[in-house]
C-alpha positions in Angstrom: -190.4 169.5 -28.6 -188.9 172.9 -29.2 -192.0 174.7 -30.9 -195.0 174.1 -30.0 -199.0 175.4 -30.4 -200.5 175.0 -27.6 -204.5 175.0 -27.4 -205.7 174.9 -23.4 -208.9 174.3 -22.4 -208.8 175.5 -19.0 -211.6 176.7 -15.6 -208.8 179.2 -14.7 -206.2 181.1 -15.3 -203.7 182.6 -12.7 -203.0 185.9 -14.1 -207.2 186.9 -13.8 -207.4 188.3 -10.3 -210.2 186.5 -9.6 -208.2 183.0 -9.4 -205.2 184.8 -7.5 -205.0 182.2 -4.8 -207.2 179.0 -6.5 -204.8 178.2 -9.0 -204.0 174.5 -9.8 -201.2 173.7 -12.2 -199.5 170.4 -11.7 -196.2 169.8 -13.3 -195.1 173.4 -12.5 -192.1 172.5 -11.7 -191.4 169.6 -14.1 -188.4 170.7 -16.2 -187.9 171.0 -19.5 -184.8 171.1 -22.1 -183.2 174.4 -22.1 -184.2 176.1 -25.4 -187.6 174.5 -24.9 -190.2 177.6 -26.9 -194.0 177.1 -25.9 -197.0 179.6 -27.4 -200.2 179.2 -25.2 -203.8 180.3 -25.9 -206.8 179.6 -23.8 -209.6 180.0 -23.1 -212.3 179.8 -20.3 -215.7 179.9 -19.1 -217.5 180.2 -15.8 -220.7 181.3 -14.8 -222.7 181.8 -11.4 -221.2 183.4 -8.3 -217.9 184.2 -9.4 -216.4 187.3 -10.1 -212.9 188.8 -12.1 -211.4 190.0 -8.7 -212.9 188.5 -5.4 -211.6 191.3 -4.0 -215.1 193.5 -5.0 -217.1 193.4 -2.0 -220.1 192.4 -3.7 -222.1 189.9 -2.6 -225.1 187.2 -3.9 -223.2 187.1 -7.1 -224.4 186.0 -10.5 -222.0 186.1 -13.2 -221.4 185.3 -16.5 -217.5 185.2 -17.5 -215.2 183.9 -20.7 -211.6 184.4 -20.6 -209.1 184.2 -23.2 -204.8 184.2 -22.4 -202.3 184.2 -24.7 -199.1 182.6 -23.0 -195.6 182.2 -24.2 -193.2 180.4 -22.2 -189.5 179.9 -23.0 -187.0 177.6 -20.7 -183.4 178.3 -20.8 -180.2 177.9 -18.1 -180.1 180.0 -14.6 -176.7 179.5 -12.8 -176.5 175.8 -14.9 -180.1 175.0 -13.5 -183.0 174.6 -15.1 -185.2 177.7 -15.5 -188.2 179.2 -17.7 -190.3 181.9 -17.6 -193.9 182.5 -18.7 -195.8 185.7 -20.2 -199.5 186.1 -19.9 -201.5 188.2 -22.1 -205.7 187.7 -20.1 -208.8 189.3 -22.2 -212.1 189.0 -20.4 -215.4 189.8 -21.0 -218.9 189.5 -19.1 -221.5 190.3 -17.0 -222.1 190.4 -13.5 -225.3 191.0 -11.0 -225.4 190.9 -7.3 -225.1 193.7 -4.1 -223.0 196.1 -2.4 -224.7 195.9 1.4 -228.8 195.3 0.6 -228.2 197.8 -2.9 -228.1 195.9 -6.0 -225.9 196.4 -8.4 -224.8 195.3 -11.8 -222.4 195.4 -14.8 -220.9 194.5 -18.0 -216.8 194.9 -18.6 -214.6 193.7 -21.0 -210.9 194.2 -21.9 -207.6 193.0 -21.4 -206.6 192.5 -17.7 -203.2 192.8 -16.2 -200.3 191.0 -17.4 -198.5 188.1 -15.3 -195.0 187.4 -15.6 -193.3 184.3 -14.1 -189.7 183.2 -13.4 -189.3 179.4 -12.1 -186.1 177.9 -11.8 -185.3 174.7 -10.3 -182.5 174.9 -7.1 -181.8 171.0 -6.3 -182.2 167.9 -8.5 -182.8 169.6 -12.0 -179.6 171.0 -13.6 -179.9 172.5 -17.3 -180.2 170.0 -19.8 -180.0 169.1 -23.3 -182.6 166.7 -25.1 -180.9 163.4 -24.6 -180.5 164.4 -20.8 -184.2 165.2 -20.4 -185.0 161.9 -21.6 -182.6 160.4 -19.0 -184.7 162.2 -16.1 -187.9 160.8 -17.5 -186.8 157.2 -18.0 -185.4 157.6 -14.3 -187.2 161.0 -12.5 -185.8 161.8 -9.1 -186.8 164.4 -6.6 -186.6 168.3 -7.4 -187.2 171.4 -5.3 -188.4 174.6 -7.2 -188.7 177.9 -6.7 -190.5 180.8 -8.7 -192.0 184.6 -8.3 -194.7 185.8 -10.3 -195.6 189.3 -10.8 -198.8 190.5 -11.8 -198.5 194.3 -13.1 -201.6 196.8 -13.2 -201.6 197.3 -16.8 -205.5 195.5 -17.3 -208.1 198.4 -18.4 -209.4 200.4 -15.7 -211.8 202.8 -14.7 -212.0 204.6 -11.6 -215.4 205.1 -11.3 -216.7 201.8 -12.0 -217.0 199.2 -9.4 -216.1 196.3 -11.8 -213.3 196.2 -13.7 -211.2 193.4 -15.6 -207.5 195.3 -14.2 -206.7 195.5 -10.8 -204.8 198.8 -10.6 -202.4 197.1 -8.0 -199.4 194.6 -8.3 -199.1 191.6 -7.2 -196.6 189.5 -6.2 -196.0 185.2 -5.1 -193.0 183.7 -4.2 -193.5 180.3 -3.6 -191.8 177.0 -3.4 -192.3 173.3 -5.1 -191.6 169.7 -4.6 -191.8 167.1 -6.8 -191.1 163.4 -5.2 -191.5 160.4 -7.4 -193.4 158.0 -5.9 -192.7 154.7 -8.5 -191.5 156.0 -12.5 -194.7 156.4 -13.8 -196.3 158.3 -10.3 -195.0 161.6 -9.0 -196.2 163.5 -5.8 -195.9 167.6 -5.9 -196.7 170.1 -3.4 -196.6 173.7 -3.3 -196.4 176.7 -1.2 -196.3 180.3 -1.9 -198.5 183.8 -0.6 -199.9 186.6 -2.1 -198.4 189.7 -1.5 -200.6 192.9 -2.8 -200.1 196.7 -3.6 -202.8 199.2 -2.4 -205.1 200.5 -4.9 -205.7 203.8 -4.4 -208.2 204.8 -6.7 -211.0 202.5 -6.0 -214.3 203.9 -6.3 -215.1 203.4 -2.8 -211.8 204.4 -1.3 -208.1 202.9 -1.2 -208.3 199.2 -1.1 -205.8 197.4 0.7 -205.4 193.7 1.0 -203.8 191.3 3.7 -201.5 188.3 1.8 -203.3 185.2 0.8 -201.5 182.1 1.6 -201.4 179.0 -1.1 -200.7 175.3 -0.7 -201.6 172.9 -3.5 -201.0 169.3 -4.0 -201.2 167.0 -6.7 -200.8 163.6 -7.5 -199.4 162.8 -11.5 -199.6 159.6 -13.1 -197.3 159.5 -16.5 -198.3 157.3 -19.6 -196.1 158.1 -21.8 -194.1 161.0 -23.5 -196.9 163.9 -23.6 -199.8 162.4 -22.2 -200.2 162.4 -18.4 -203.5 163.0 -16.6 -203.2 164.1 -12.8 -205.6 164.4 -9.4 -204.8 168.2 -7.8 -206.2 169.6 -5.0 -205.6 173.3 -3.0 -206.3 175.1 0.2 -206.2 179.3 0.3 -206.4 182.1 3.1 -206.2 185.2 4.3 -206.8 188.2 2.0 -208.9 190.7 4.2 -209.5 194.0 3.1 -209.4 197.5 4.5 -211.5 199.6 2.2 -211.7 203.3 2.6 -210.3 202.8 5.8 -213.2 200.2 7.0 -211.8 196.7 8.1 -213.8 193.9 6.1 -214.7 190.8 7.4 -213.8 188.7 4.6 -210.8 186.5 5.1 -211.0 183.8 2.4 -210.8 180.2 3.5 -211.6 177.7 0.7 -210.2 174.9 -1.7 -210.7 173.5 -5.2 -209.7 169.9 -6.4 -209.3 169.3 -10.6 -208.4 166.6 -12.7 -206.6 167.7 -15.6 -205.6 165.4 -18.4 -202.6 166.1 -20.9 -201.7 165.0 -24.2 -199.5 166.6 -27.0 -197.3 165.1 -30.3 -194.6 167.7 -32.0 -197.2 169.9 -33.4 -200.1 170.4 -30.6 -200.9 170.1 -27.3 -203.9 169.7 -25.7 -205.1 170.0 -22.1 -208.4 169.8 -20.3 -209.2 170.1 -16.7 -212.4 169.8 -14.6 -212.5 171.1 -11.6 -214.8 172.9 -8.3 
């Protein structure tokens, strides 16, 4: 497949801040032919206490979210290894209730949030690779390490005097490392690590917000069926992430998980994807 249209029907995606840290994507680090051109659009929904940025301290949330990304990802050859990178384009939209402290508060917000850009590139076990030699790898997969760093950049809409907004006005930054064992041809093992690392933003309504890193582990477990259609059992575990804001220490280190089932198929001219997960 060198073209492709992808449709994704997806709970998350990674560039909205409010999934920095919960993401699940199995097969990240599964290579691809070098030339390999993918156009992504998604979409997603969520409702009930969630919000954009989990960073808000707002509390007894009620929500009510849809998401849209455009994605384009292109692989190609890094120092004769396999590489790719990924552009993200998120729109969001919606509506959210709760409290700041016993105050309630409310709001509605739409527009496009900030955009995430990805480099992965594979460092043992995945060399660059034409067509034919892709094929050999899936007929016979053997063990890879990855490596990647995304960067999210504050260019989402913002406004400095709301409380709820779909940008950030911060960067962010994860480095983070993946393994891919196969466990028989059809079954392969992956595990990841990476952390958070986030700017300061200074304009926050209620004072500069800074953020401790968020640490990221995820595994997931892949069965293959046959070219394009694979269905896999993932799983993650996030923490950290305490705030200062205004100069007032928070007590709200994250410590949760989420587990998802995606299942994959695709032909020459589509792809589809769907995922359930909590």
């Amino acid at each position: 497949m060198r073209y492709a249209l992808a449709l994704l029907i997806l709970t998350c995606f990674s560039s909205v801040p409010a999934a920095l840290g919960q993401e699940l994507t199995p097969r990240a680090y599964w290579p691809a032919p070098e030339g390999t051109k993918v156009a992504v659009i998604g979409y997603a929904h969520s409702s009930g206490d969630t919000l954009f940025d989990r960073s808000i301290p707002l509390y007894g949330v009620e929500s009510d979210l849809d998401s849209t990304v455009l994605a384009y990802v292109q692989s190609f050859s890094l120092a004769g290894r396999s590489a790719n990178i990924l552009l993200e384009l998120p729109y969001s939209d919606g509506e959210t209730d709760g409290f700041i402290e016993t105050i309630p508060a409310s709001g509605k917000y739409s527009g496009f949030a900030d955009i995430g850009v990805t480099l992965s590139f594979n460092l043992a076990g995945a060399p660059s690779m034409t067509p034919q030699e892709f094929q050999a790898l899936r007929a016979d997969p053997h063990p890879i390490l990855g490596a990647s760093i995304k960067v999210v950049a504050p260019t989402g809409d913002y406004d400095s005097d709301r409380l709820l907004n779909v940008g950030a006005n911060r960067w962010a930054v994860k480095p983070e490392l993946g393994y891919m064992l196969p466990l028989a041809p059809k079954w392969l093992l992956e595990l990841e690590a990476g952390v958070w690392l986030f700017g300061d933003d200074d304009d926050f309504v209620a004072g500069k917000k800074e953020q401790d890193p968020i640490y990221a582990f995820e595994v997931h477990l892949v069965r293959r069926f046959k070219p394009g259609f694979w269905a896999s059992l993932d799983a993650n575990y996030y923490t950290g992430g305490r705030q200062t804001i205004g100069g007032d220490r928070l007590r709200d280190v994250q410590r949760n998980g989420r587990i998802g089932a995606p299942i994959s198929t695709s032909s020459s001219s589509r792809i589809r994807s769907f995922s359930i997960s909590g």
